[in-house]
C-alpha positions as a LaTeX table, in Angstrom:
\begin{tabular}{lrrr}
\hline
Residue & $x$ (\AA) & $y$ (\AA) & $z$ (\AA) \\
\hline
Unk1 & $-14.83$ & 24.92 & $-13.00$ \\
Unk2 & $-13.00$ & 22.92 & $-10.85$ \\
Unk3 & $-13.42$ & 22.46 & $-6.79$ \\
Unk4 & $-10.39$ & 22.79 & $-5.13$ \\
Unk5 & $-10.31$ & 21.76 & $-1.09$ \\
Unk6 & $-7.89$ & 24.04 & 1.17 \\
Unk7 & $-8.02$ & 23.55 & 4.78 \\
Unk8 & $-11.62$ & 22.47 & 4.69 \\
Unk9 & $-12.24$ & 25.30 & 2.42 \\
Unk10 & $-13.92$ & 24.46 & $-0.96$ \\
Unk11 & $-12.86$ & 27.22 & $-3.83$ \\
Unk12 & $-14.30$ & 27.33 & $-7.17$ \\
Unk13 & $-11.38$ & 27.64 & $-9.62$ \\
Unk14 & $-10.91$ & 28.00 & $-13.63$ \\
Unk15 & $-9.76$ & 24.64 & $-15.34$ \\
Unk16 & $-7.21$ & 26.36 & $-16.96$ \\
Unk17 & $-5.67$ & 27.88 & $-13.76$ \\
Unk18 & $-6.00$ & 25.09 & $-11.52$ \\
Unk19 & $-2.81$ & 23.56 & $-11.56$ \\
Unk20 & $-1.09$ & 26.81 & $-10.68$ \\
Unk21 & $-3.81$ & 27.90 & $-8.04$ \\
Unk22 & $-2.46$ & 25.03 & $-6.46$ \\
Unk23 & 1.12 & 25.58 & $-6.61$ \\
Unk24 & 0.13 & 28.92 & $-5.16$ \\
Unk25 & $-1.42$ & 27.41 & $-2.19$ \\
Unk26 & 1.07 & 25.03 & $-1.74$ \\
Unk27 & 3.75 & 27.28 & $-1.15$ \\
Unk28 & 1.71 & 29.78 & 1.24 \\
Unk29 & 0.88 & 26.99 & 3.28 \\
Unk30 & 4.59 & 25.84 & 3.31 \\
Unk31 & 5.69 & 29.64 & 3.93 \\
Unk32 & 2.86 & 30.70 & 6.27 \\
Unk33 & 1.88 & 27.09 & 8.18 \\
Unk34 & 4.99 & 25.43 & 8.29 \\
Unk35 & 3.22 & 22.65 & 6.06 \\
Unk36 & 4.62 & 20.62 & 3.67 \\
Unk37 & 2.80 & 19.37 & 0.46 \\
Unk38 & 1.87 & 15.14 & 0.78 \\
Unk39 & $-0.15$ & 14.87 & $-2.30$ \\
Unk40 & $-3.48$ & 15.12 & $-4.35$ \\
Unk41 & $-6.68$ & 13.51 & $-3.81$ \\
Unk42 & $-8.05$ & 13.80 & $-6.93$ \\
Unk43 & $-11.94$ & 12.60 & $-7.18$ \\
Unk44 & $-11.15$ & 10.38 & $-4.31$ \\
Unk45 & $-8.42$ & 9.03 & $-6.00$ \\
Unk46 & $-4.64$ & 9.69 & $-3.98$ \\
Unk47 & $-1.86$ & 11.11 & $-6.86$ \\
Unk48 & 1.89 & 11.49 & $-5.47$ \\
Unk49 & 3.64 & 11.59 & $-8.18$ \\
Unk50 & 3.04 & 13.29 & $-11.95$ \\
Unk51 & 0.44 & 15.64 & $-10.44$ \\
Unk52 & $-0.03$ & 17.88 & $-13.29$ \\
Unk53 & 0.34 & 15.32 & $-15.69$ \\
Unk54 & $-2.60$ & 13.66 & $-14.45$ \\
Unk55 & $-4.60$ & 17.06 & $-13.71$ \\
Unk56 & $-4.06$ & 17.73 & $-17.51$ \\
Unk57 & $-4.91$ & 14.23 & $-18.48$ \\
Unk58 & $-8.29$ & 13.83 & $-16.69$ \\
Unk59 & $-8.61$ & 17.91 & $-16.91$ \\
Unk60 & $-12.17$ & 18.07 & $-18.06$ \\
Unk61 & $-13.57$ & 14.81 & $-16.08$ \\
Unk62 & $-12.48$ & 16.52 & $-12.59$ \\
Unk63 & $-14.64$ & 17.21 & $-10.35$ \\
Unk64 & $-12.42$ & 17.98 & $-7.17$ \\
Unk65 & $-9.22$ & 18.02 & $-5.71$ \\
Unk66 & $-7.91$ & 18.14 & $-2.04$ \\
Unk67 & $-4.60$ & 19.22 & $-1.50$ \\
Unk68 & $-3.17$ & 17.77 & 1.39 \\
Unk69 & $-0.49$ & 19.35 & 3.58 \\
Unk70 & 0.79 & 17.87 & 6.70 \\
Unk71 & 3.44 & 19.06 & 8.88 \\
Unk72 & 6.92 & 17.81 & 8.64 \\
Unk73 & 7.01 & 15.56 & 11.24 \\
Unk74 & 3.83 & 13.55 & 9.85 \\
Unk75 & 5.60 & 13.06 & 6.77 \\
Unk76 & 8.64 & 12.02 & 8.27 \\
Unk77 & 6.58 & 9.40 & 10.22 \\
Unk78 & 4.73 & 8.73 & 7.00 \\
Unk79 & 8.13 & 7.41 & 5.22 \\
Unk80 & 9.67 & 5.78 & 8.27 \\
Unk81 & 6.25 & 3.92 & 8.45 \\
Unk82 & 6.57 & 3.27 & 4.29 \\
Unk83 & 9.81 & 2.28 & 4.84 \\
Unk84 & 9.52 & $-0.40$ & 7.94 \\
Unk85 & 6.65 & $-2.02$ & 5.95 \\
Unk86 & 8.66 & $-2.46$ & 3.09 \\
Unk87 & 11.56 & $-4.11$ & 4.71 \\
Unk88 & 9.62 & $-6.23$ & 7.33 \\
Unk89 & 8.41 & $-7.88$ & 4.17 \\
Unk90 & 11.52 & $-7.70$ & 2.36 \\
Unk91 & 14.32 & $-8.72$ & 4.81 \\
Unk92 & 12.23 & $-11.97$ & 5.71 \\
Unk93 & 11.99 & $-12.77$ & 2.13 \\
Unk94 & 15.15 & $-11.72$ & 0.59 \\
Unk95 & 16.76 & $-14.02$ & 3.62 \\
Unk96 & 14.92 & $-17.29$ & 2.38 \\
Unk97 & 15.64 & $-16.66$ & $-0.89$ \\
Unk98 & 19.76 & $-16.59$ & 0.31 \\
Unk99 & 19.04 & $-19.80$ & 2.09 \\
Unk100 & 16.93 & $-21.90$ & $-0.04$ \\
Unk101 & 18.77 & $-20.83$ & $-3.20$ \\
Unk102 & 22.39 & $-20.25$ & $-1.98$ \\
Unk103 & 24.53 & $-20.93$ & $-5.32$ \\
Unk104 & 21.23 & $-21.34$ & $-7.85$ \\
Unk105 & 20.90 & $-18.21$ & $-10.48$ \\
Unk106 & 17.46 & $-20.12$ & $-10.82$ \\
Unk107 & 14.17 & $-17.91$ & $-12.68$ \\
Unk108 & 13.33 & $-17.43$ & $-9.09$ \\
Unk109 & 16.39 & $-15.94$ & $-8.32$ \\
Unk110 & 16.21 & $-13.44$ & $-11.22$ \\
Unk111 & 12.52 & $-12.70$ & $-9.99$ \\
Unk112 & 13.40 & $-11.68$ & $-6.39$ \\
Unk113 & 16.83 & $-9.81$ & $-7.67$ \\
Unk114 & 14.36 & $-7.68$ & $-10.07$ \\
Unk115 & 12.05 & $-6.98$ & $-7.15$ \\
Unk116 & 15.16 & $-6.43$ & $-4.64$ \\
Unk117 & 16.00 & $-3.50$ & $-7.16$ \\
Unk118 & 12.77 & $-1.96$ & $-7.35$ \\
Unk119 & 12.98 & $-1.93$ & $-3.75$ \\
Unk120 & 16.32 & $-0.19$ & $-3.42$ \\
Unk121 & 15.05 & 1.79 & $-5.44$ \\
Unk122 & 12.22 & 3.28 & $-3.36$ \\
Unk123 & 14.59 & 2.69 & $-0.08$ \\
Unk124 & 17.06 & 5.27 & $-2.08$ \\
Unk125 & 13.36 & 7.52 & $-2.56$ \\
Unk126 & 12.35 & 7.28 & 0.93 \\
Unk127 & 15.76 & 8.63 & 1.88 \\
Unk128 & 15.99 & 11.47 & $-0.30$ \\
Unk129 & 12.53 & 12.44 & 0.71 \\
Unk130 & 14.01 & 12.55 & 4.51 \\
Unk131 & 17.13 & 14.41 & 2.64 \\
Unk132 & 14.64 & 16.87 & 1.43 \\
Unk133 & 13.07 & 17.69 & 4.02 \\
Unk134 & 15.75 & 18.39 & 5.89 \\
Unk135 & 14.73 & 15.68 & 8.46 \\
Unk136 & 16.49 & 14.35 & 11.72 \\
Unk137 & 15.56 & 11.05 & 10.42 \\
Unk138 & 17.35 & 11.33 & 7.44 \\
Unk139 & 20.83 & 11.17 & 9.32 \\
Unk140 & 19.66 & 7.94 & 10.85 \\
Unk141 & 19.60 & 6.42 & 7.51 \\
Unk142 & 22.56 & 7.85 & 5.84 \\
Unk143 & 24.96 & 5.47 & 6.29 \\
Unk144 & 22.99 & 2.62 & 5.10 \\
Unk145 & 22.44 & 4.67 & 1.84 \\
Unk146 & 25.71 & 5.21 & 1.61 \\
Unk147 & 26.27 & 1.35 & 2.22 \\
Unk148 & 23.99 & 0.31 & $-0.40$ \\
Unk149 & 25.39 & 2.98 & $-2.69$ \\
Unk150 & 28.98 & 1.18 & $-2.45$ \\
Unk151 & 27.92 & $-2.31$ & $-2.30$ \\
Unk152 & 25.68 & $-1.92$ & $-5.61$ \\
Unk153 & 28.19 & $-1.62$ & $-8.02$ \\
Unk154 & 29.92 & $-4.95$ & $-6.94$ \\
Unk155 & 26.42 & $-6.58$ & $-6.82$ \\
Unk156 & 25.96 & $-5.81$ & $-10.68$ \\
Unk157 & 29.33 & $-6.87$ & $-11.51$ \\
Unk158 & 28.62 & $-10.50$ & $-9.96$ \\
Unk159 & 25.23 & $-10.57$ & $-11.50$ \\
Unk160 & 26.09 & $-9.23$ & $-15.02$ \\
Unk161 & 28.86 & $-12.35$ & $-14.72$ \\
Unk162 & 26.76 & $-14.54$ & $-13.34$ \\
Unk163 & 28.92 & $-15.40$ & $-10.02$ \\
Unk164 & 26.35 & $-17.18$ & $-8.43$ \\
Unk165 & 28.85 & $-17.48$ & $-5.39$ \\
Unk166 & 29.98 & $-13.99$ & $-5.14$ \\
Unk167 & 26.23 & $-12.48$ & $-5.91$ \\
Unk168 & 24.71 & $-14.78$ & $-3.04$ \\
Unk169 & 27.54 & $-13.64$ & $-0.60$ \\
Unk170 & 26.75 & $-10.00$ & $-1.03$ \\
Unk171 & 23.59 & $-10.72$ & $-0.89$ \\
Unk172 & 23.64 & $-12.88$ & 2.22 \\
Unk173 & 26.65 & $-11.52$ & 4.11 \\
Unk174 & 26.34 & $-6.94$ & 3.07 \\
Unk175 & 22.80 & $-6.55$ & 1.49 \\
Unk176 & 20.91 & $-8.64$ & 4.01 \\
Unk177 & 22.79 & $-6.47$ & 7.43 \\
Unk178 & 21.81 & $-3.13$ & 5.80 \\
Unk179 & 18.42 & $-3.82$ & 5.01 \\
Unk180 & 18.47 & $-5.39$ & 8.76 \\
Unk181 & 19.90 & $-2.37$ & 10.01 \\
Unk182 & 17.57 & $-0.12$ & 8.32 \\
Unk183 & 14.91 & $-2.45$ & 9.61 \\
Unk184 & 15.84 & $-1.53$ & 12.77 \\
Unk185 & 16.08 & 2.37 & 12.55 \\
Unk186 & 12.57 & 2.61 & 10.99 \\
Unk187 & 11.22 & 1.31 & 14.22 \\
\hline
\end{tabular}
């Protein structure tokens, strides 16, 4: 048996059926609370991604699991929050990179261009989870989706040739003004 935590509620449920017991819940809450699901705590351990993957994986070693619901606008504020910490460390860094580099394809400059995809990556995440939940905020940062959308392709092209001079300018002169302007909007 597995303890599963509803609204403060603790529930007794059937290894085998826990993974759709919460599904079930889930999508009452969403219907009947206006809730929407955040994630898993797991034995005091937060899961947001792979949930039953990692329910079947630790399966027998579970004790509990919370499921956690907020309403819409907390999880709006959640990934607007996400999303300004991420680029108040990212705009700051990807600018002195630009400056003290400008020209050098230098192991450095590989380093921060790997990292500078991961995190358009999750900027591209935290707007389809805005997208998804049909959120006002999304609209706010549509365009600069749709920016970094367009402006990606020529990015790769420069990098895959290794224009140093063409890769820096995008960087420096389109990259740098959207994250700035998402910056911005996340306030």
């Amino acid at each position: 048996m597995i303890t599963v935590k509803v609204n403060k509620v603790m529930i007794n449920v059937e290894e085998t059926e826990v993974f759709q017991f919460i599904v079930k819940k889930m999508n009452q809450l969403s219907e009947n609370e206006d809730l929407v699901f955040s994630h898993l705590i797991i034995d005091g351990q937060e899961v947001y991604n792979d949930h039953e993957i990692y329910i079947n994986h630790y399966l027998h070693d579970i004790k509990l699991i919370e499921l956690e619901m907020v309403s819409v606008e907390e999880l709006t504020n959640d990934i607007l929050n996400s999303l300004k910490l991420y680029l108040d460390r990212a705009v700051p860094t990807l600018e002195l990179m630009v400056s003290e580099d400008y020209g050098e394809m230098s192991e450095s400059f590989w380093t921060s261009i790997v990292d500078l995809a991961d995190g358009i990556q999750a900027i591209m995440q935290f707007s389809e989870s805005l997208n998804a939940l049909d959120s006002v905020a999304f609209h706010t940062v549509e365009e600069e989706q749709k920016q970094l959308i367009n402006i990606l392709p020529q990015l790769l092209d420069a990098l895959e040739l290794k224009d140093a001079t063409l890769s820096f300018d995008l960087l420096s002169f389109e990259i740098v003004p959207i994250l700035e302007s998402l910056q911005k909007k996340s306030k």
